[in-house]
Kinemage of the C-alpha trace (Angstrom):
@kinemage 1
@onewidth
@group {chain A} dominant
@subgroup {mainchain}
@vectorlist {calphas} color= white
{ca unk a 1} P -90.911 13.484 264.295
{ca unk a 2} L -91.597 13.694 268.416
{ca unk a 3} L -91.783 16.914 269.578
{ca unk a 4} L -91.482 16.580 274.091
{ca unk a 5} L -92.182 20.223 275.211
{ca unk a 6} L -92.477 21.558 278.486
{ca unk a 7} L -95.814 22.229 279.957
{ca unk a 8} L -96.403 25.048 282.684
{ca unk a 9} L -96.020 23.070 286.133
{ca unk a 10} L -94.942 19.817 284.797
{ca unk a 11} L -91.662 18.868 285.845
{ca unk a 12} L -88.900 17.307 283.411
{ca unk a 13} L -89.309 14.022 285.252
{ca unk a 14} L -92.718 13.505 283.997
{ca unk a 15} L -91.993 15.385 280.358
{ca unk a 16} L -89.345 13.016 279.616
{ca unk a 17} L -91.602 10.221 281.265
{ca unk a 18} L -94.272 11.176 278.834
{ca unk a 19} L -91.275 10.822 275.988
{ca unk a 20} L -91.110 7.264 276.757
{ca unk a 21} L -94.528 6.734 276.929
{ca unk a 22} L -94.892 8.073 273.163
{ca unk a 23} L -91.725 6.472 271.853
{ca unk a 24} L -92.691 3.150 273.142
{ca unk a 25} L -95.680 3.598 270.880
{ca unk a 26} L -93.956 4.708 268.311
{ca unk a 27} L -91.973 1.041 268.948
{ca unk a 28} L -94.712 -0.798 268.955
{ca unk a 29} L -96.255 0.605 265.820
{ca unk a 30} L -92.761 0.176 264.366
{ca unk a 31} L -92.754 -4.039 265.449
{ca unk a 32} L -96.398 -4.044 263.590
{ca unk a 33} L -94.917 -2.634 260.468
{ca unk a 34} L -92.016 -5.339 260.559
{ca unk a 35} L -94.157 -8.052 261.062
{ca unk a 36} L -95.917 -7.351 257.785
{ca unk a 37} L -92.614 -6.551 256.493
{ca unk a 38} L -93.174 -2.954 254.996
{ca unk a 39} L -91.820 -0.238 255.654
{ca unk a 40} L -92.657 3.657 254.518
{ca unk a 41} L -90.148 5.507 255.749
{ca unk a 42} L -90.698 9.886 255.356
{ca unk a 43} L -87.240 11.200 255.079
{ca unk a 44} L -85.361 8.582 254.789
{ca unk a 45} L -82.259 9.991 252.432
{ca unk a 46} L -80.243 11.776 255.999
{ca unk a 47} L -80.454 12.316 259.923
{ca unk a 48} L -83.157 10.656 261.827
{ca unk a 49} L -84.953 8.756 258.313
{ca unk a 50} L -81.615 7.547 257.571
{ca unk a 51} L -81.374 5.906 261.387
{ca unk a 52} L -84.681 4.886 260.726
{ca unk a 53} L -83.709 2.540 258.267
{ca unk a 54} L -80.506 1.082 259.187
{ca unk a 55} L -83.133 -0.229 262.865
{ca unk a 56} L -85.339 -1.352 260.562
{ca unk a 57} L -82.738 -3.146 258.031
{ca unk a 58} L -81.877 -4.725 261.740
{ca unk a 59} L -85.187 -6.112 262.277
{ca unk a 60} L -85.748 -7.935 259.031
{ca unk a 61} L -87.508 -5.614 256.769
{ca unk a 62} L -87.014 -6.333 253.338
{ca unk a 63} L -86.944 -2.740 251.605
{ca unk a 64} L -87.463 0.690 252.484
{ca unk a 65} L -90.019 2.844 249.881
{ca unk a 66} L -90.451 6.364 249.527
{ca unk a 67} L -92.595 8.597 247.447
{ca unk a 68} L -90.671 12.152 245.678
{ca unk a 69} L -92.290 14.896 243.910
{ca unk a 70} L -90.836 14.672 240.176
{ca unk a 71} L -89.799 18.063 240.275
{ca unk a 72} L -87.595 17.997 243.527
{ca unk a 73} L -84.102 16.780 241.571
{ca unk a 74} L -82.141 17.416 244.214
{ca unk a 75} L -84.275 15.180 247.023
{ca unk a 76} L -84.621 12.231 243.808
{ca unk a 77} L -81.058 12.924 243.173
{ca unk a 78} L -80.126 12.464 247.072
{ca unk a 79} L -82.185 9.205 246.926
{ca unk a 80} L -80.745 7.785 243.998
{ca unk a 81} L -76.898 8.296 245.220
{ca unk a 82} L -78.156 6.223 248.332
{ca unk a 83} L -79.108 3.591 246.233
{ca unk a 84} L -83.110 3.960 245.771
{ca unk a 85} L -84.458 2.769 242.758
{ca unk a 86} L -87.042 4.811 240.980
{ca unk a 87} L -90.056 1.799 240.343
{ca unk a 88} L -92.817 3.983 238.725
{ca unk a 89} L -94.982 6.919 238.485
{ca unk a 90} L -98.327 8.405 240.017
{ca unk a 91} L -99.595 11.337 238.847
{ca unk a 92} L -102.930 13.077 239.854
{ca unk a 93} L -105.450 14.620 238.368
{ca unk a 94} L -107.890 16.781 239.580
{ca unk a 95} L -111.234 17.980 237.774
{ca unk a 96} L -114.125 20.680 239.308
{ca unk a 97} L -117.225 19.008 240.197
{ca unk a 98} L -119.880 17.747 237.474
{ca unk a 99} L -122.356 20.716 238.714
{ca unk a 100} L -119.311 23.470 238.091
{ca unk a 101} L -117.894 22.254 234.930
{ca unk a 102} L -120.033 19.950 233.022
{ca unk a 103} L -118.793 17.277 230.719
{ca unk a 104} L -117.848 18.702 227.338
{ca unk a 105} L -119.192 16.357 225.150
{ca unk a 106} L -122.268 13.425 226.393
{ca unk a 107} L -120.884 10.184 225.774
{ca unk a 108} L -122.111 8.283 223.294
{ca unk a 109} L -125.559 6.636 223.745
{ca unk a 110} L -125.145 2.523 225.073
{ca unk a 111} L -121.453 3.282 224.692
{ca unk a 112} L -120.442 2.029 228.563
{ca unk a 113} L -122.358 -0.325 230.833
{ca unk a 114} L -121.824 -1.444 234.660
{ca unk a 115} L -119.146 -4.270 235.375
{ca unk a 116} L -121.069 -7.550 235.858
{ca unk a 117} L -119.870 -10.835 237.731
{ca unk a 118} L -119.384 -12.364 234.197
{ca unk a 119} L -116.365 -9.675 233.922
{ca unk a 120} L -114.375 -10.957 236.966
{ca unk a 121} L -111.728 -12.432 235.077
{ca unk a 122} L -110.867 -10.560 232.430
{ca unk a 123} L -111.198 -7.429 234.418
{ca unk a 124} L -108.658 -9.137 236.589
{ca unk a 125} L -106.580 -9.986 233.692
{ca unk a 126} L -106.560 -6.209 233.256
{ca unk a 127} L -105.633 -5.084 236.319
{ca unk a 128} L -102.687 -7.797 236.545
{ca unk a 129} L -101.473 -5.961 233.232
{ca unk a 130} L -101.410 -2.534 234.675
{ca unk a 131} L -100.138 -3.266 237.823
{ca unk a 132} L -98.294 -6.561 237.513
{ca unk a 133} L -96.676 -6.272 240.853
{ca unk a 134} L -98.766 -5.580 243.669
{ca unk a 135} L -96.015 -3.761 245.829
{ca unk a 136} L -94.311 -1.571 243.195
{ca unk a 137} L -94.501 1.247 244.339
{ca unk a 138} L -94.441 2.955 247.480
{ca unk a 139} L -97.859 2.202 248.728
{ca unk a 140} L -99.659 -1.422 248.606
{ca unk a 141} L -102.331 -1.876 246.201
{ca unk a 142} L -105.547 -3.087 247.569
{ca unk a 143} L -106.462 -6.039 244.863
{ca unk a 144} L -109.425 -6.620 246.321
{ca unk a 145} L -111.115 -3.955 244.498
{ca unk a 146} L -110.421 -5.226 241.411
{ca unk a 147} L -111.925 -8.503 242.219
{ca unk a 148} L -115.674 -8.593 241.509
{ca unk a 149} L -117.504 -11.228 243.583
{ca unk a 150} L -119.637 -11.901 246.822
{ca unk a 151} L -116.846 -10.162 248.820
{ca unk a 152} L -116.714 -6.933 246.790
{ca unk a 153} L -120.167 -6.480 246.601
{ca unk a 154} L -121.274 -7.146 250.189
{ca unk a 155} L -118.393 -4.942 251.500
{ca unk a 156} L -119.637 -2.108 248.647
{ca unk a 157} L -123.117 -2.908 249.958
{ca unk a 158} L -121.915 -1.988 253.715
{ca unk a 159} L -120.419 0.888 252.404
{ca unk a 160} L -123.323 2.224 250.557
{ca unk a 161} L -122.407 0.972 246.947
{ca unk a 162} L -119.577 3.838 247.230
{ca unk a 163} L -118.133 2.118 244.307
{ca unk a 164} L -118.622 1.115 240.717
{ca unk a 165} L -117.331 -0.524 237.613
{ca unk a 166} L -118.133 0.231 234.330
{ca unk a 167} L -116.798 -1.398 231.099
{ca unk a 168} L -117.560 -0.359 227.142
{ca unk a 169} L -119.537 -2.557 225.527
{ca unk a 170} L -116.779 -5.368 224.357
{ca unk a 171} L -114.529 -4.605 220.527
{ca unk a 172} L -114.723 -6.407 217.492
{ca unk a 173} L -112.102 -9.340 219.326
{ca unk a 174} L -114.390 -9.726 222.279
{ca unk a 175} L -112.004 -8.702 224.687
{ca unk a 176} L -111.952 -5.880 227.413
{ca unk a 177} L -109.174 -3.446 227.556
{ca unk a 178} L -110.693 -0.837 229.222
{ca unk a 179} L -111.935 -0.155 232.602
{ca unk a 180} L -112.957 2.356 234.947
{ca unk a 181} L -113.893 2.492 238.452
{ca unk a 182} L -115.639 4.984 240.698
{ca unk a 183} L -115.930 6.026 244.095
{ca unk a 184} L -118.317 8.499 245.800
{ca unk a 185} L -116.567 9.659 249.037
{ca unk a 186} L -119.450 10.683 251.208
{ca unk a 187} L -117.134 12.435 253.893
{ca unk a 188} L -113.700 13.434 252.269
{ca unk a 189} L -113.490 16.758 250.096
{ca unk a 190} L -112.929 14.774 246.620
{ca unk a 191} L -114.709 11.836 244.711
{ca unk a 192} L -112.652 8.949 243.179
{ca unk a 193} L -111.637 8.179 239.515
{ca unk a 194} L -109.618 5.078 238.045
{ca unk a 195} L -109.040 4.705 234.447
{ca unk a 196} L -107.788 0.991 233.180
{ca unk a 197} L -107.031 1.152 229.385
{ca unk a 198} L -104.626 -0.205 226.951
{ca unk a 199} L -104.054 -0.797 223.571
{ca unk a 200} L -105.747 -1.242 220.780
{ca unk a 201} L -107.942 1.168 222.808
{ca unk a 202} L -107.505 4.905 221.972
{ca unk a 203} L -108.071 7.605 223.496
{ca unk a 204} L -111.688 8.441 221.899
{ca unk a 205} L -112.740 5.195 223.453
{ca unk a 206} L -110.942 6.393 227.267
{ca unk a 207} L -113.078 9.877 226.876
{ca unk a 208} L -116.163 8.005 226.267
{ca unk a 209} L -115.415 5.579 228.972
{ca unk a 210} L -114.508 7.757 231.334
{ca unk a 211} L -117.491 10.136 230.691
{ca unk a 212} L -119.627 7.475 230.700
{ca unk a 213} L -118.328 6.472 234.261
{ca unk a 214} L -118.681 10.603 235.333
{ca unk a 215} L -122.346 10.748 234.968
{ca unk a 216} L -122.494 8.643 238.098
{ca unk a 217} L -121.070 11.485 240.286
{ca unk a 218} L -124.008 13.449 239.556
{ca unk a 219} L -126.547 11.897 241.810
{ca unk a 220} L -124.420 12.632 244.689
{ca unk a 221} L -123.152 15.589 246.490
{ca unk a 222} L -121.025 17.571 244.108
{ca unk a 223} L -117.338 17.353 245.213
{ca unk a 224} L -113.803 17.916 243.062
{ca unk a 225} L -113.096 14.357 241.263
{ca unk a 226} L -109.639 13.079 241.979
{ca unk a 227} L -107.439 10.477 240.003
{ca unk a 228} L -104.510 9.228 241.439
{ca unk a 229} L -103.149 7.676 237.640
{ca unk a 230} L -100.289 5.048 238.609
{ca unk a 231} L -100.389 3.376 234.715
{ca unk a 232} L -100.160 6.714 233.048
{ca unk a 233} L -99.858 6.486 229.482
{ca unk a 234} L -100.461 9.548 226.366
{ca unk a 235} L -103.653 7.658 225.876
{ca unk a 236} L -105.024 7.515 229.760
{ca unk a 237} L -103.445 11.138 229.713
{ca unk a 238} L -105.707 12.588 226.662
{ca unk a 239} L -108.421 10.648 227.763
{ca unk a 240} L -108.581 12.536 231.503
{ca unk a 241} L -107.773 16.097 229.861
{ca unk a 242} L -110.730 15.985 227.159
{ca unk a 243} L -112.820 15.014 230.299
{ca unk a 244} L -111.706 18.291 232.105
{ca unk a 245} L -108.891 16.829 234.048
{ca unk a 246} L -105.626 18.808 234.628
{ca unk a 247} L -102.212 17.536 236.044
{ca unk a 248} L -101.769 18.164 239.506
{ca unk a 249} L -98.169 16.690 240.309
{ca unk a 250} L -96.237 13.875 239.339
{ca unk a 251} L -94.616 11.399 242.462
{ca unk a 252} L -91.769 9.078 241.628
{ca unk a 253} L -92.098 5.994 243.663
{ca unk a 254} L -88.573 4.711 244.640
{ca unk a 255} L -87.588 1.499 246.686
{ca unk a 256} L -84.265 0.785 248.418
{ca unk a 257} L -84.067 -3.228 249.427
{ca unk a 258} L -82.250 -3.909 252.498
């Protein structure tokens, strides 16, 4: 939304001058989304959103997504008659710091162990399970985290090894089902949790995992720990809540295509 106001001694010549100045931005930013061919739209069920769309629908983009809390029915509801399609769930957790709630139970000893090069591909393999499309839901997922290599290291390097992947220590069938990554924000107001897991994994093995993974946060500044869980499951679920975790909300992701 563009708010042009009147300022003390400015005429309306150069308010609505300004106007143009900030809607030909606006323009601009709106060619750059077009040429990448997404487009998040906020509001995009009536009035301006809904104009919104139909310009960009004119311009080539290929679909229109939108994130909804899962307990506004009427907004999902308002969506849905328009013809959005709900694509998935995120739902976020939220946990006190390490130093303000300790873990309730140590993981146990050797049970976890960092992510090594060797792990590229099946950790890959896991990620490709969870999220099998990388544009399902309203936001783009950035793949290149899950792909250990020379790139993800030197770019953790630059950014002070902010991140980390640990793995348990592989099952009887040699293969990894489990995952979780890390990431120490050193400016925001919360640190960064992702849990991978599926079956035969349970959720004794998430806890451990996961707790395993915690430990890290305690060599840094102590900050709320944030997960933003977009392949929730009862397992990933129980998992997070024996770790101290509680549901924060729930966001249905929805896409229209155009």
């Amino acid at each position: 939304m563009i708010k042009a106001a009147r300022k003390p001694g400015k005429s309306a010549d150069a308010t609505l001058d300004l106007a143009r100045q900030v809607l030909e931005i606006e323009a601009q930013a709106v060619r750059a989304l077009i040429e990448r061919m997404v487009a998040v739209v906020t509001g995009a069920g009536t009035g301006i959103g809904a104009a919104t769309v139909r310009r960009l629908a004119a311009r080539g983009a290929r679909y229109v997504a939108l994130q909804v809390d899962a307990d506004n029915q009427p907004a999902r509801h308002l969506y849905e008659k328009i013809g959005f399609l709900p694509l998935g769930e995120v739902t976020q957790y939220v946990r006190p710091s390490l130093r303000s709630q300790p873990l309730r139970a140590d993981p146990p000893p050797d049970f976890a162990r960092p992510a090594r090069y060797a792990d590229r591909n099946t950790l890959w393999a896991l990620y490709r399970r969870a999220l099998p499309d990388a544009l399902s839901f309203a936001e783009a997922v950035d793949a290149d985290v899950y792909r250990l290599g020379l790139r993800w290291s030197l770019v953790n390097l630059l950014n002070g090894n902010a991140e980390a992947w640990h793995v348990p220590n592989r099952g009887a069938d040699g293969a990894l089902h489990a995952a979780v990554r890390t990431r120490v924000n050193y400016e925001g107001a919360y640190h960064h949790l992702e849990l991978l897991i599926e079956p035969p994994c349970d959720a004794d093995t998430g806890r451990a995992l996961a707790a395993s993974a915690l430990q890290r946060f305690a060599m840094f500044i102590p900050k709320p720990i944030f997960v933003a869980q977009s392949h929730s499951s009862p397992v990933a679920r129980a998992a997070l809540c024996e770790n101290g975790f509680a549901p924060r909300r729930t966001l249905i992701h929805m896409r229209l295509s155009l």
